[in-house]
PyMOL Python script that loads the backbone (N, CA, C, O; Angstrom):
from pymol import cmd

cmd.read_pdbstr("""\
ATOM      1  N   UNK A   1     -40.340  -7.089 -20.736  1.00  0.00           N
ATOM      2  CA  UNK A   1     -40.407  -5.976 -21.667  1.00  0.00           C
ATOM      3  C   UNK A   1     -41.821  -5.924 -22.233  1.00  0.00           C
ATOM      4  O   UNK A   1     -42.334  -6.885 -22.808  1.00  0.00           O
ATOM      5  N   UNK A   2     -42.439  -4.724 -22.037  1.00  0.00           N
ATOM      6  CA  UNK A   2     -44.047  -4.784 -22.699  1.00  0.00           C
ATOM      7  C   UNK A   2     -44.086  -4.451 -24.206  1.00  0.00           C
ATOM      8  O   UNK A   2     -43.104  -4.077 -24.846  1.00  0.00           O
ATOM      9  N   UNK A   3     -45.329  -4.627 -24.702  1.00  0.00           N
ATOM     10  CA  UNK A   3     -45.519  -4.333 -26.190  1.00  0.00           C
ATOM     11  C   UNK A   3     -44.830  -3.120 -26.587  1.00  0.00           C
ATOM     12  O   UNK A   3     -44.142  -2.987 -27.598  1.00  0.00           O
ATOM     13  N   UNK A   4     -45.040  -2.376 -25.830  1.00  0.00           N
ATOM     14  CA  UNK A   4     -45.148  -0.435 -26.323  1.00  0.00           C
ATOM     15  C   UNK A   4     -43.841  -0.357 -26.303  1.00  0.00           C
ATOM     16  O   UNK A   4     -43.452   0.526 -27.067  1.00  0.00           O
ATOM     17  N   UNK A   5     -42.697  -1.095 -25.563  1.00  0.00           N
ATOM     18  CA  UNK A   5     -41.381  -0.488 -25.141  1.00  0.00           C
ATOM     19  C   UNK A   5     -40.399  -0.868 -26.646  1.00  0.00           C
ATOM     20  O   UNK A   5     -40.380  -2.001 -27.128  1.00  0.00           O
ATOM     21  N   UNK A   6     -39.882  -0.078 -27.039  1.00  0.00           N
ATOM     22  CA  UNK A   6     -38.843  -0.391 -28.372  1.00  0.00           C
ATOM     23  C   UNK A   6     -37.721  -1.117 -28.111  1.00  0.00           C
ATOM     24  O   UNK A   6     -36.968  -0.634 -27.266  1.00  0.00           O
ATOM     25  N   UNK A   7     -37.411  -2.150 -28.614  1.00  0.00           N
ATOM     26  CA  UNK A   7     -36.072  -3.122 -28.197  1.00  0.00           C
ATOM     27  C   UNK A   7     -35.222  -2.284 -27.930  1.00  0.00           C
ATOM     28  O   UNK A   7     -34.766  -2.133 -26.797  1.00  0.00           O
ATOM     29  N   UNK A   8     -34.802  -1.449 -29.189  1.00  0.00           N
ATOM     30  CA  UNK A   8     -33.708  -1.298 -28.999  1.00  0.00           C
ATOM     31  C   UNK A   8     -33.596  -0.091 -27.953  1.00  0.00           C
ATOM     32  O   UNK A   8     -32.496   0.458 -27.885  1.00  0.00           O
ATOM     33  N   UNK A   9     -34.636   0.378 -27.127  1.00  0.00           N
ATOM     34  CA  UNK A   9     -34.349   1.092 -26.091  1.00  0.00           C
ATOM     35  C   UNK A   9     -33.767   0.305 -25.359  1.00  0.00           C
ATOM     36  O   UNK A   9     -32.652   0.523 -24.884  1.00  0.00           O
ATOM     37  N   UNK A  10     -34.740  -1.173 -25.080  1.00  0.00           N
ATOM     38  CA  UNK A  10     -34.479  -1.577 -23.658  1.00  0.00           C
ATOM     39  C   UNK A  10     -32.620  -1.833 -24.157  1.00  0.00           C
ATOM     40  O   UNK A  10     -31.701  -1.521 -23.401  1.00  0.00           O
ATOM     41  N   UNK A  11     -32.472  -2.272 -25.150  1.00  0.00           N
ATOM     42  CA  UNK A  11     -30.762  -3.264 -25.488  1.00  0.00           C
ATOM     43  C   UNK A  11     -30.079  -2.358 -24.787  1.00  0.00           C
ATOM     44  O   UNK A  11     -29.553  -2.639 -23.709  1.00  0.00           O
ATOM     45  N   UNK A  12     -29.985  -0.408 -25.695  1.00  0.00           N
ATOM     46  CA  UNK A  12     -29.438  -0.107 -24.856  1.00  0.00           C
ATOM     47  C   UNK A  12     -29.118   0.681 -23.516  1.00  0.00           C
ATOM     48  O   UNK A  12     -28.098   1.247 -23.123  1.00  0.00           O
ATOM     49  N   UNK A  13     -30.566   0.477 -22.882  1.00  0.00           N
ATOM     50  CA  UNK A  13     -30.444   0.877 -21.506  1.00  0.00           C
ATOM     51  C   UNK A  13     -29.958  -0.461 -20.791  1.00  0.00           C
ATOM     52  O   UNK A  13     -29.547  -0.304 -19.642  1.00  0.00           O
ATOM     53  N   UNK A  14     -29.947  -1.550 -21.222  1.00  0.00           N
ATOM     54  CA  UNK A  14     -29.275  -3.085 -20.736  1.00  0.00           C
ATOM     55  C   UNK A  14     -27.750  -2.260 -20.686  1.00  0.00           C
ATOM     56  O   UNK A  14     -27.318  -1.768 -19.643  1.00  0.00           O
ATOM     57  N   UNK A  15     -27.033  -2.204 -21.990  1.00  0.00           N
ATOM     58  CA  UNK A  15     -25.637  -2.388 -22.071  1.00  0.00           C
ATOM     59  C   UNK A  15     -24.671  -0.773 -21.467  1.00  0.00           C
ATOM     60  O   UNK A  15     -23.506  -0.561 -21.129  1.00  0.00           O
ATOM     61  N   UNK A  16     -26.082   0.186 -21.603  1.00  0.00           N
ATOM     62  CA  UNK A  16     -25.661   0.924 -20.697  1.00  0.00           C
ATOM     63  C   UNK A  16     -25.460   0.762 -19.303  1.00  0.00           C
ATOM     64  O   UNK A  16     -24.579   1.412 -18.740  1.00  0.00           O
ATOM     65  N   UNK A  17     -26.103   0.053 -18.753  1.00  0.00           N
ATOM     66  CA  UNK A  17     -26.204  -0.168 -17.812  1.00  0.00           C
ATOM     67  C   UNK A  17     -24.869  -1.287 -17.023  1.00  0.00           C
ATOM     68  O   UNK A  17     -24.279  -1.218 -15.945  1.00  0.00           O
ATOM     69  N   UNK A  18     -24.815  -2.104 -17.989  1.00  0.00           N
ATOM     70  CA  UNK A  18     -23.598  -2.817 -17.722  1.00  0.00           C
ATOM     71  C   UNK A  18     -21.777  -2.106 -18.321  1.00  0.00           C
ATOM     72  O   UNK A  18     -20.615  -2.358 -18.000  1.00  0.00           O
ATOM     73  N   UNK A  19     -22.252  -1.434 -19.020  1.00  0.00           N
ATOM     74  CA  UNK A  19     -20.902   0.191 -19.132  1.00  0.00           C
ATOM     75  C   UNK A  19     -20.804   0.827 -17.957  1.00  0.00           C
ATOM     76  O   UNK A  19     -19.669   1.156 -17.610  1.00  0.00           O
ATOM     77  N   UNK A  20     -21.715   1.086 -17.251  1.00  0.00           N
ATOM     78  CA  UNK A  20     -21.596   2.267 -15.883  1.00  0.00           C
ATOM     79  C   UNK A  20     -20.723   1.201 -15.113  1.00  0.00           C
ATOM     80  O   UNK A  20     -19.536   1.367 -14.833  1.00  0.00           O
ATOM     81  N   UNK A  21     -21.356   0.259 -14.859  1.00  0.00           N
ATOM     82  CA  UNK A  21     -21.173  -1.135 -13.968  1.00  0.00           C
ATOM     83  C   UNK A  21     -19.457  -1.358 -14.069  1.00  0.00           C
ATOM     84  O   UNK A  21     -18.681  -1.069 -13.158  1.00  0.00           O
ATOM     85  N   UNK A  22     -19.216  -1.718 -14.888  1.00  0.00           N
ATOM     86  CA  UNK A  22     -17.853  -2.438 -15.268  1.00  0.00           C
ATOM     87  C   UNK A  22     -16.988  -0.755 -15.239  1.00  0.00           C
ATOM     88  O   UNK A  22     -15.894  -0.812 -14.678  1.00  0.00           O
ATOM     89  N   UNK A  23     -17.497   1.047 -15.927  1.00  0.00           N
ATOM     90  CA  UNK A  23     -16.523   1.712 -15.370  1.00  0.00           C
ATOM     91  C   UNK A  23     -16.413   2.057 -13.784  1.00  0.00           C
ATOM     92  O   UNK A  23     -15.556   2.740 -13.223  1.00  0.00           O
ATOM     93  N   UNK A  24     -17.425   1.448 -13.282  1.00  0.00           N
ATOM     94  CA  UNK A  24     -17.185   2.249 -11.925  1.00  0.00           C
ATOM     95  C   UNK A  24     -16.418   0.913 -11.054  1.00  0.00           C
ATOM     96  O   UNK A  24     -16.049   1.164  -9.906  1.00  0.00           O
ATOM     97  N   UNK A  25     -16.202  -0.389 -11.564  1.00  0.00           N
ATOM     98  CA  UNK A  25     -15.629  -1.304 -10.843  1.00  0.00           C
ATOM     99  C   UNK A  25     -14.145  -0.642 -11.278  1.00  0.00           C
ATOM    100  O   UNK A  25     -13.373  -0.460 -10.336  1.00  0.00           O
ATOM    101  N   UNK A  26     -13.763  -0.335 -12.375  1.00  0.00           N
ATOM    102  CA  UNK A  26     -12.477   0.332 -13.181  1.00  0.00           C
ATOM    103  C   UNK A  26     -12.283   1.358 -12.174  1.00  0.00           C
ATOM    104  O   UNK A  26     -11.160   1.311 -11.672  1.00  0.00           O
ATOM    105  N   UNK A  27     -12.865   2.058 -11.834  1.00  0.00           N
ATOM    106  CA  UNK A  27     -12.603   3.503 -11.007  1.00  0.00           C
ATOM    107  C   UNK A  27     -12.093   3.072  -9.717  1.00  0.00           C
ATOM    108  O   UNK A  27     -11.271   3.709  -9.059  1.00  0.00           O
ATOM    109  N   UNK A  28     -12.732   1.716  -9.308  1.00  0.00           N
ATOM    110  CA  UNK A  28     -12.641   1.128  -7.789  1.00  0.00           C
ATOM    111  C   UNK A  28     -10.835   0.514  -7.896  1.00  0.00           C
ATOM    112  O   UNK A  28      -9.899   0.676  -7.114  1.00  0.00           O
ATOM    113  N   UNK A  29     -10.932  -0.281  -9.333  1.00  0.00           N
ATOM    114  CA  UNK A  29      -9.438  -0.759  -9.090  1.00  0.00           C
ATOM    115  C   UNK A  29      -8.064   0.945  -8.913  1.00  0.00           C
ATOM    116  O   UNK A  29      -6.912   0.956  -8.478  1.00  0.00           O
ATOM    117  N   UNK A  30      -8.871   2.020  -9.438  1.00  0.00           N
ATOM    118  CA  UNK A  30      -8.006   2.337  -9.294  1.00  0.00           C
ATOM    119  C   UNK A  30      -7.932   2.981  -8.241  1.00  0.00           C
ATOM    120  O   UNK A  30      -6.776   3.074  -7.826  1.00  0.00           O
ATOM    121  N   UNK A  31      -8.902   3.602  -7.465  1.00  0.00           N
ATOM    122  CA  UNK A  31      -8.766   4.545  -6.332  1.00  0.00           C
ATOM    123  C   UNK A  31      -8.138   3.322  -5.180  1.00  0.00           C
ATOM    124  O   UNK A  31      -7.506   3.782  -4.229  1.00  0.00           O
ATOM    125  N   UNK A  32      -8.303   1.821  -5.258  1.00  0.00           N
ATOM    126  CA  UNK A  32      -7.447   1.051  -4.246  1.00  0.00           C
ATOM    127  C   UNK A  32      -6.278   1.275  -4.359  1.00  0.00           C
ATOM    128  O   UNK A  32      -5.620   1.822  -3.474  1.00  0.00           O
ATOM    129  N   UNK A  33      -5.645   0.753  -5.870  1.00  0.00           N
ATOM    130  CA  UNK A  33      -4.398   0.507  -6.004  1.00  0.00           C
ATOM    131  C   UNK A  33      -3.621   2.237  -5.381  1.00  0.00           C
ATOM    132  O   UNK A  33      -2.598   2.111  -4.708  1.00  0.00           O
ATOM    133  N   UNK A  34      -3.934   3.131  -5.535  1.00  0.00           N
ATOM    134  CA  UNK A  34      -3.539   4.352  -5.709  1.00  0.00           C
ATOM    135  C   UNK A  34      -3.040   4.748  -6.974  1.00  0.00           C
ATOM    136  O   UNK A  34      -1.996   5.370  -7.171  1.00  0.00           O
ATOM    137  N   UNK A  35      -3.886   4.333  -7.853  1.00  0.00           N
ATOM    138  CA  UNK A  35      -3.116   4.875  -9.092  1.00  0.00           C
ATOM    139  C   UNK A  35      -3.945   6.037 -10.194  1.00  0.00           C
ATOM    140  O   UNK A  35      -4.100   5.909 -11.409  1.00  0.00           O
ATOM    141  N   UNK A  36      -4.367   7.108  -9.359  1.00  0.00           N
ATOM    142  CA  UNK A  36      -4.933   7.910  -9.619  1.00  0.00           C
ATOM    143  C   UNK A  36      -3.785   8.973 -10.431  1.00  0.00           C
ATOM    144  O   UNK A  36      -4.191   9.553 -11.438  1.00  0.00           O
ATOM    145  N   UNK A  37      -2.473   9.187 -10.003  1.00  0.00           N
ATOM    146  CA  UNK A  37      -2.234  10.481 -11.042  1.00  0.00           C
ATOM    147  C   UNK A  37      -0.800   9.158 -11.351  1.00  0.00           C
ATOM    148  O   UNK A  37       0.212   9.433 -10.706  1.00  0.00           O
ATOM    149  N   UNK A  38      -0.708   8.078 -12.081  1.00  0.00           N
ATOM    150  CA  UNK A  38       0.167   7.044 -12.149  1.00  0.00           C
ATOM    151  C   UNK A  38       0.281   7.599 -13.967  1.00  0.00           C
ATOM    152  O   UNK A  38       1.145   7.226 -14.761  1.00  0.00           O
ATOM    153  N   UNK A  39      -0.640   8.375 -14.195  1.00  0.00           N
ATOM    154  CA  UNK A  39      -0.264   8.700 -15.685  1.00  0.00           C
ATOM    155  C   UNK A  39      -0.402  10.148 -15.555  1.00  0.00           C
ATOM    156  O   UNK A  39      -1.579  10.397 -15.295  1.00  0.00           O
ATOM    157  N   UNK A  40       0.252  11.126 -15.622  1.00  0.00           N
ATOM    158  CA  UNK A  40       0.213  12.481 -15.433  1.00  0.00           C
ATOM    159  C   UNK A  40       0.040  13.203 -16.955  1.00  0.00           C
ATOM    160  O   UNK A  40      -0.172  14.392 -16.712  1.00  0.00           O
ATOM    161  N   UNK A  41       0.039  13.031 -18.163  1.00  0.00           N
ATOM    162  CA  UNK A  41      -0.346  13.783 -19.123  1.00  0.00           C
ATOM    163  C   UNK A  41      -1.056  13.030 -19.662  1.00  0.00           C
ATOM    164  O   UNK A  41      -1.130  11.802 -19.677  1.00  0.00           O
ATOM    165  N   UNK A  42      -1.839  14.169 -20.325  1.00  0.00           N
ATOM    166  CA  UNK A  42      -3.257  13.573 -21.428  1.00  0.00           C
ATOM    167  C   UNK A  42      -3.030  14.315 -22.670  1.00  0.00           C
ATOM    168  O   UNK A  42      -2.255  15.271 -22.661  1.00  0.00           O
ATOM    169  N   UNK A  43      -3.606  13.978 -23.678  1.00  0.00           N
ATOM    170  CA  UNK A  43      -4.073  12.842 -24.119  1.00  0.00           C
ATOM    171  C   UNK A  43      -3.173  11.279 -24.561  1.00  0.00           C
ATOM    172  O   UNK A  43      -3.778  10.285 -24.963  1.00  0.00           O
ATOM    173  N   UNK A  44      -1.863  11.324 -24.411  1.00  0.00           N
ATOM    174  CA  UNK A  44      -1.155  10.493 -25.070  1.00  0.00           C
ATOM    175  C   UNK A  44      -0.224  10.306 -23.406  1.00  0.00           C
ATOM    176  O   UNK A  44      -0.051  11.294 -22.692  1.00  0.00           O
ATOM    177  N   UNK A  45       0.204   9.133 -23.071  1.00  0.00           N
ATOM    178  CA  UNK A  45       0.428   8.457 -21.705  1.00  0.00           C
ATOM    179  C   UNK A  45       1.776   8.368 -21.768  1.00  0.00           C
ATOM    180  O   UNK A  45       2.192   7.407 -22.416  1.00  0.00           O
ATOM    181  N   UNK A  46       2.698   9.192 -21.215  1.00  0.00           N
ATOM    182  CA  UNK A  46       3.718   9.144 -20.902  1.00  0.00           C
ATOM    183  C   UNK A  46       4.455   9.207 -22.898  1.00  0.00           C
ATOM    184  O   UNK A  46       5.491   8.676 -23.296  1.00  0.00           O
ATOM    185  N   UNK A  47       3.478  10.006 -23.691  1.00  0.00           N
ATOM    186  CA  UNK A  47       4.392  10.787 -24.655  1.00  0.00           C
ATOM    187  C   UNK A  47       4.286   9.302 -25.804  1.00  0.00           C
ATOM    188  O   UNK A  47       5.051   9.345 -26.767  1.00  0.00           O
ATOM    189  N   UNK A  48       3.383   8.084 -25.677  1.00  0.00           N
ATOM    190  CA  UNK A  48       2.763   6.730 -26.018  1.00  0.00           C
ATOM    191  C   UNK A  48       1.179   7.156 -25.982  1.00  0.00           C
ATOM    192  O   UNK A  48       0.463   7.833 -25.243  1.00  0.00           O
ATOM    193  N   UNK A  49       1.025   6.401 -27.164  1.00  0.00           N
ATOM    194  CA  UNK A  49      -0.605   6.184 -27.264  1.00  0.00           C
ATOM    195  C   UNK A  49      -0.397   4.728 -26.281  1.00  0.00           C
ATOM    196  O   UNK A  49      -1.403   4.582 -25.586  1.00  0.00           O
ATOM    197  N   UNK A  50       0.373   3.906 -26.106  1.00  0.00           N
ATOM    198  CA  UNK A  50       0.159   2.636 -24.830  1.00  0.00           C
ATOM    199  C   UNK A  50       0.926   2.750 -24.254  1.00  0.00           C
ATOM    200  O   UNK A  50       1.969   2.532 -24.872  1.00  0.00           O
ATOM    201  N   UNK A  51       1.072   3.013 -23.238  1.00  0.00           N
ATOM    202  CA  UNK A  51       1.925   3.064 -21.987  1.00  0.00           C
ATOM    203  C   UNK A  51       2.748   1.806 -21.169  1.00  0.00           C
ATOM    204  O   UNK A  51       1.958   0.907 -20.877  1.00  0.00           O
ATOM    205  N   UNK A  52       4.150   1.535 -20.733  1.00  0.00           N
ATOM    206  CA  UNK A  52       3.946   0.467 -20.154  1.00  0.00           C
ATOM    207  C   UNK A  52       3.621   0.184 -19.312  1.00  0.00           C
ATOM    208  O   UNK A  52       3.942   0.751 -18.268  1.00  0.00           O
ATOM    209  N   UNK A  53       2.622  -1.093 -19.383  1.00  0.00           N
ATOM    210  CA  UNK A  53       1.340  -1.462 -18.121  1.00  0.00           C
ATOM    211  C   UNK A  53       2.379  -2.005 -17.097  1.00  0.00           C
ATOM    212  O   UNK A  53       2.591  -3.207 -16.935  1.00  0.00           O
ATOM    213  N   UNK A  54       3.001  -1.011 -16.428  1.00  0.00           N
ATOM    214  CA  UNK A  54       3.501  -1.958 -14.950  1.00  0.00           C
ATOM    215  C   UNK A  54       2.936  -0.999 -13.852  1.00  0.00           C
ATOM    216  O   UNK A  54       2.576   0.171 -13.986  1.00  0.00           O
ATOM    217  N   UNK A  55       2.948  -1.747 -12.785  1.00  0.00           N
ATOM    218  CA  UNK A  55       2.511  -0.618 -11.596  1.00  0.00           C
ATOM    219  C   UNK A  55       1.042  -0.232 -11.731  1.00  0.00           C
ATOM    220  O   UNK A  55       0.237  -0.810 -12.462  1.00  0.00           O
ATOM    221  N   UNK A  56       0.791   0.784 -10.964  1.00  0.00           N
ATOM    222  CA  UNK A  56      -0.548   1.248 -11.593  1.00  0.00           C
ATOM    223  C   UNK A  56      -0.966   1.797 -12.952  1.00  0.00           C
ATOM    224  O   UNK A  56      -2.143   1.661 -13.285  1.00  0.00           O
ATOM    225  N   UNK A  57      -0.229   2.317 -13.646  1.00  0.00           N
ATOM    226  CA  UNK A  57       0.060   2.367 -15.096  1.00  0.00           C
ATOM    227  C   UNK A  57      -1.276   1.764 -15.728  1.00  0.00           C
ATOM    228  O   UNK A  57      -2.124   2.419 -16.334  1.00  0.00           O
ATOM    229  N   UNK A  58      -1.311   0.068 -15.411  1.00  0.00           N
ATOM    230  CA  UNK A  58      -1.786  -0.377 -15.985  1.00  0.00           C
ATOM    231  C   UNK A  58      -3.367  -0.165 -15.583  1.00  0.00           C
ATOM    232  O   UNK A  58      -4.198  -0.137 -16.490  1.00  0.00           O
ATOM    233  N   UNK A  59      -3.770  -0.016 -14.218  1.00  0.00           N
ATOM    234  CA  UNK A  59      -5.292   0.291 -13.618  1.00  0.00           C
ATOM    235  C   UNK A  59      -5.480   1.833 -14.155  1.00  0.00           C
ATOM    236  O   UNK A  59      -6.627   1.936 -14.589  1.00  0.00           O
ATOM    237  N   UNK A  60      -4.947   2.742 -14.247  1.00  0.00           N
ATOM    238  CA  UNK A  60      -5.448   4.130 -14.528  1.00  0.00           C
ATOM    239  C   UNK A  60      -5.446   3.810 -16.245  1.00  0.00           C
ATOM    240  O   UNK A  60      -6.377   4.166 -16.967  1.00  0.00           O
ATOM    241  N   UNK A  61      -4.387   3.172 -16.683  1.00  0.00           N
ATOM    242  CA  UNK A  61      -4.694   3.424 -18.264  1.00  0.00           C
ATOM    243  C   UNK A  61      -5.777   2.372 -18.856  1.00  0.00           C
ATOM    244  O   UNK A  61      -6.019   2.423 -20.062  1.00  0.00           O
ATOM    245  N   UNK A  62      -6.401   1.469 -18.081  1.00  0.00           N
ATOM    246  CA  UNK A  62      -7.444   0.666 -18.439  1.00  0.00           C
ATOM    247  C   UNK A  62      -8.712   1.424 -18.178  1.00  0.00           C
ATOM    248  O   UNK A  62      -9.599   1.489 -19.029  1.00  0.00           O
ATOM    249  N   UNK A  63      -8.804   2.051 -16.895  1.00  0.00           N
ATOM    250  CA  UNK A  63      -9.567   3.352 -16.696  1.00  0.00           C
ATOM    251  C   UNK A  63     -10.124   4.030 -17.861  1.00  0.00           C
ATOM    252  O   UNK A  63     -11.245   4.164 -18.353  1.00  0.00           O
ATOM    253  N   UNK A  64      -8.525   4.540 -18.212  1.00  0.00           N
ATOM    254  CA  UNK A  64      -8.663   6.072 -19.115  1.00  0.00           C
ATOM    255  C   UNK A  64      -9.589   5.155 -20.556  1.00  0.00           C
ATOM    256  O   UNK A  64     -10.555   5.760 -21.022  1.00  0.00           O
ATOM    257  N   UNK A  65      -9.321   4.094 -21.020  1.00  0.00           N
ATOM    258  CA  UNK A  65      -9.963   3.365 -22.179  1.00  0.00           C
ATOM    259  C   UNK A  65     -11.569   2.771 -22.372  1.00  0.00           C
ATOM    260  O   UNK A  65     -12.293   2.768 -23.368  1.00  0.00           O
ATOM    261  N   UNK A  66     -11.766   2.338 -21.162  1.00  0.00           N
ATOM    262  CA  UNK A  66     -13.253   2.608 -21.037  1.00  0.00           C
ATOM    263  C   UNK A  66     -13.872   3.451 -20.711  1.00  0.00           C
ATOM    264  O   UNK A  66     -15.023   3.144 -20.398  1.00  0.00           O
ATOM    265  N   UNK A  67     -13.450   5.052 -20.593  1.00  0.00           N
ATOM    266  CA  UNK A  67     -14.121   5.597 -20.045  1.00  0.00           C
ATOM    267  C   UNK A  67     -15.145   6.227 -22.003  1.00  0.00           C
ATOM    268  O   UNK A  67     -16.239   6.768 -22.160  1.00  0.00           O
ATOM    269  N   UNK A  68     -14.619   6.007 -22.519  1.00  0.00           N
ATOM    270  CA  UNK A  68     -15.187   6.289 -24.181  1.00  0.00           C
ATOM    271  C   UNK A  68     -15.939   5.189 -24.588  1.00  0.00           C
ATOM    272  O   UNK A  68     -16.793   5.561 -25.393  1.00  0.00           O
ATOM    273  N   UNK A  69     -15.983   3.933 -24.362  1.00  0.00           N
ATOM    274  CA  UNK A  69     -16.585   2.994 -23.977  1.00  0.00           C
ATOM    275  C   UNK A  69     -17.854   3.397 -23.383  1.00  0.00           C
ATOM    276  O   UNK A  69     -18.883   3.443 -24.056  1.00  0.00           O
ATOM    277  N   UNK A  70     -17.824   3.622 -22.437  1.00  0.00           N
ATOM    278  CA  UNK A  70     -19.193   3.904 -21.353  1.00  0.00           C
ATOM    279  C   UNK A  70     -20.170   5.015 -22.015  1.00  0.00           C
ATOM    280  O   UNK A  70     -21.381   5.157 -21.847  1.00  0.00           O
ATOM    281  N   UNK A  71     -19.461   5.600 -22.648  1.00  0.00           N
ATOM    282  CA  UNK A  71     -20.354   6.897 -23.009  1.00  0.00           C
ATOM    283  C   UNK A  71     -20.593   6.850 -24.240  1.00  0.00           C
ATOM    284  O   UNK A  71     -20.942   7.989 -24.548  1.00  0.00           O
ATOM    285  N   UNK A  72     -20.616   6.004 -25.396  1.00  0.00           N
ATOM    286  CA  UNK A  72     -20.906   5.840 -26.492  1.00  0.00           C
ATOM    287  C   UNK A  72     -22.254   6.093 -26.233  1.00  0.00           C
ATOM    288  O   UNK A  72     -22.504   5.763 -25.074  1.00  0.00           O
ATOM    289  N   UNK A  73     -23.520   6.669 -26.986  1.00  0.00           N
ATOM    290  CA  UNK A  73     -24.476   6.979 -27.331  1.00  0.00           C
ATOM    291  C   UNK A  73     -25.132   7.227 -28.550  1.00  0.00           C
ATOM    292  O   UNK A  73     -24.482   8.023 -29.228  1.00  0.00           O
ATOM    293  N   UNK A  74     -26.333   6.792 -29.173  1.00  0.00           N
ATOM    294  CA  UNK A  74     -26.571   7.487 -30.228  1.00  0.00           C
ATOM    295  C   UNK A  74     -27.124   8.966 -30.160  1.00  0.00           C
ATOM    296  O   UNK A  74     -27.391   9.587 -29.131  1.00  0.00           O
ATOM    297  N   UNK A  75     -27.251   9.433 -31.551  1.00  0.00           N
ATOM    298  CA  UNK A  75     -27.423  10.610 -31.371  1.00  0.00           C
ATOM    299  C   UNK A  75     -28.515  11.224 -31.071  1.00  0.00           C
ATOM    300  O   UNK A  75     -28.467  12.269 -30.422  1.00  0.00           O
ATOM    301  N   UNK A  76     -29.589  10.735 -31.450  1.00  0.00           N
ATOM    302  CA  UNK A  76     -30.955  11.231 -31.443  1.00  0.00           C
ATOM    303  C   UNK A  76     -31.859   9.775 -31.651  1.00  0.00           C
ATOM    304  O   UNK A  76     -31.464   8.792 -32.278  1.00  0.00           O
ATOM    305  N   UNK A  77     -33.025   9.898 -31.032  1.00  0.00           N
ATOM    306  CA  UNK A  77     -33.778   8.896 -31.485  1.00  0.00           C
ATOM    307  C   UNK A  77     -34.023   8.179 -32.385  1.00  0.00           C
ATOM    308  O   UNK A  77     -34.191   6.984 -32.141  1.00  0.00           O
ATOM    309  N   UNK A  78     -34.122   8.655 -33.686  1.00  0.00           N
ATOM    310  CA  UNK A  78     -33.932   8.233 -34.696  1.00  0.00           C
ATOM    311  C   UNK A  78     -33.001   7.357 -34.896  1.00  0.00           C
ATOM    312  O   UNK A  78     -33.338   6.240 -35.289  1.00  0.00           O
ATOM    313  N   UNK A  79     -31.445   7.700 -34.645  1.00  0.00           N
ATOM    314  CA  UNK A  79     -30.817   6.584 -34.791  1.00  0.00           C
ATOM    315  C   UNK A  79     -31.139   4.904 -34.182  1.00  0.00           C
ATOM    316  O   UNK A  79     -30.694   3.913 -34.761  1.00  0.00           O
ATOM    317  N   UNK A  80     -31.866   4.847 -33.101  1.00  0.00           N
ATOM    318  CA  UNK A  80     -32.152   3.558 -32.302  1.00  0.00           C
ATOM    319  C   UNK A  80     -32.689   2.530 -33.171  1.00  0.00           C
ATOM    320  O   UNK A  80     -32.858   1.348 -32.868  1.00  0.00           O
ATOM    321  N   UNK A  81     -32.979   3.171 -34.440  1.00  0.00           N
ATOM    322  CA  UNK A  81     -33.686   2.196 -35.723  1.00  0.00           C
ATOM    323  C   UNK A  81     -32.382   1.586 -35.963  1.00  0.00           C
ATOM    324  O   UNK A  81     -32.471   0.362 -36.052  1.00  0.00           O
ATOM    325  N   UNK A  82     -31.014   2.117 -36.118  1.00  0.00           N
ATOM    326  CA  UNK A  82     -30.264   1.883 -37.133  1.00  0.00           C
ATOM    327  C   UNK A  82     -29.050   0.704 -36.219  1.00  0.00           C
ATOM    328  O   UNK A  82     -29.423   0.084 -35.223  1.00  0.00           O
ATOM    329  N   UNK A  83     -27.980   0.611 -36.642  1.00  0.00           N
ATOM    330  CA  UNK A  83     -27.464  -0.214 -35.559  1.00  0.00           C
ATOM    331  C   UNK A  83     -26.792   0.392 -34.501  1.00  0.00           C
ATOM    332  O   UNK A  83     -26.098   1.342 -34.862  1.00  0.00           O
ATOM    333  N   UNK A  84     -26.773   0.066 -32.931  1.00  0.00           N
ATOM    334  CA  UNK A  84     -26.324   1.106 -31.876  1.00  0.00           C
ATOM    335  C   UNK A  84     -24.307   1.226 -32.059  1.00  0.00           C
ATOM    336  O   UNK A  84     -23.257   0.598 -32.191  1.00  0.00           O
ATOM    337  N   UNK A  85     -24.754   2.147 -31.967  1.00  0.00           N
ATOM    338  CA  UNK A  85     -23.012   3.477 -31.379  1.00  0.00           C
ATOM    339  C   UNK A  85     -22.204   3.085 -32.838  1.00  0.00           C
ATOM    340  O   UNK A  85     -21.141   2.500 -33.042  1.00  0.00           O
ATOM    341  N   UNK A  86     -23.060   3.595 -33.607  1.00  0.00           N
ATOM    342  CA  UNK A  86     -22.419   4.025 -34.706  1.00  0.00           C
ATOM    343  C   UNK A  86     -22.546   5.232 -35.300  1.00  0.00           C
ATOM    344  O   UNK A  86     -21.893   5.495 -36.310  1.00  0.00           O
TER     345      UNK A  86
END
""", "prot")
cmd.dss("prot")
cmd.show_as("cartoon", "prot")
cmd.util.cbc("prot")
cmd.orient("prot")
């Protein structure tokens, strides 16, 4: 990391980076298992904010939970002073 670069850029282009990582291994468990439409309504999973994890159930609704995870961002530059994804 050089002088000029701001920590907290690099932190979170690091933990972004390991968010993409870990949702797209999430995406992989699920397009194997086949459990792509294993939860058919949104926003609330089978009429449950938690669904029961049997079957694929459990790979699409681990999915659906990091995917808000991954995309946390701050808002504007300014915030990168303050503490991240708040």
């Amino acid at each position: 990391m050089g002088d000029s670069q701001h920590p907290a850029v690099y932190r979170l282009a690091v933990i972004t980076c390991w968010l993409t990582i870990l949702l797209l291994m999430a995406g992989a468990l699920v397009t194997s298992n086949f459990a792509a439409d294993s939860v058919p309504d949104w926003p609330l999973a089978y009429h449950r904010i938690i669904p029961p994890l049997i079957g694929g159930i459990r790979y699409e609704y681990a999915h659906r939970v990091l995917v808000p995870n991954g995309t946390l961002r701050p808002k504007s530059r300014t915030d990168l002073d303050g503490p991240l994804f708040c």
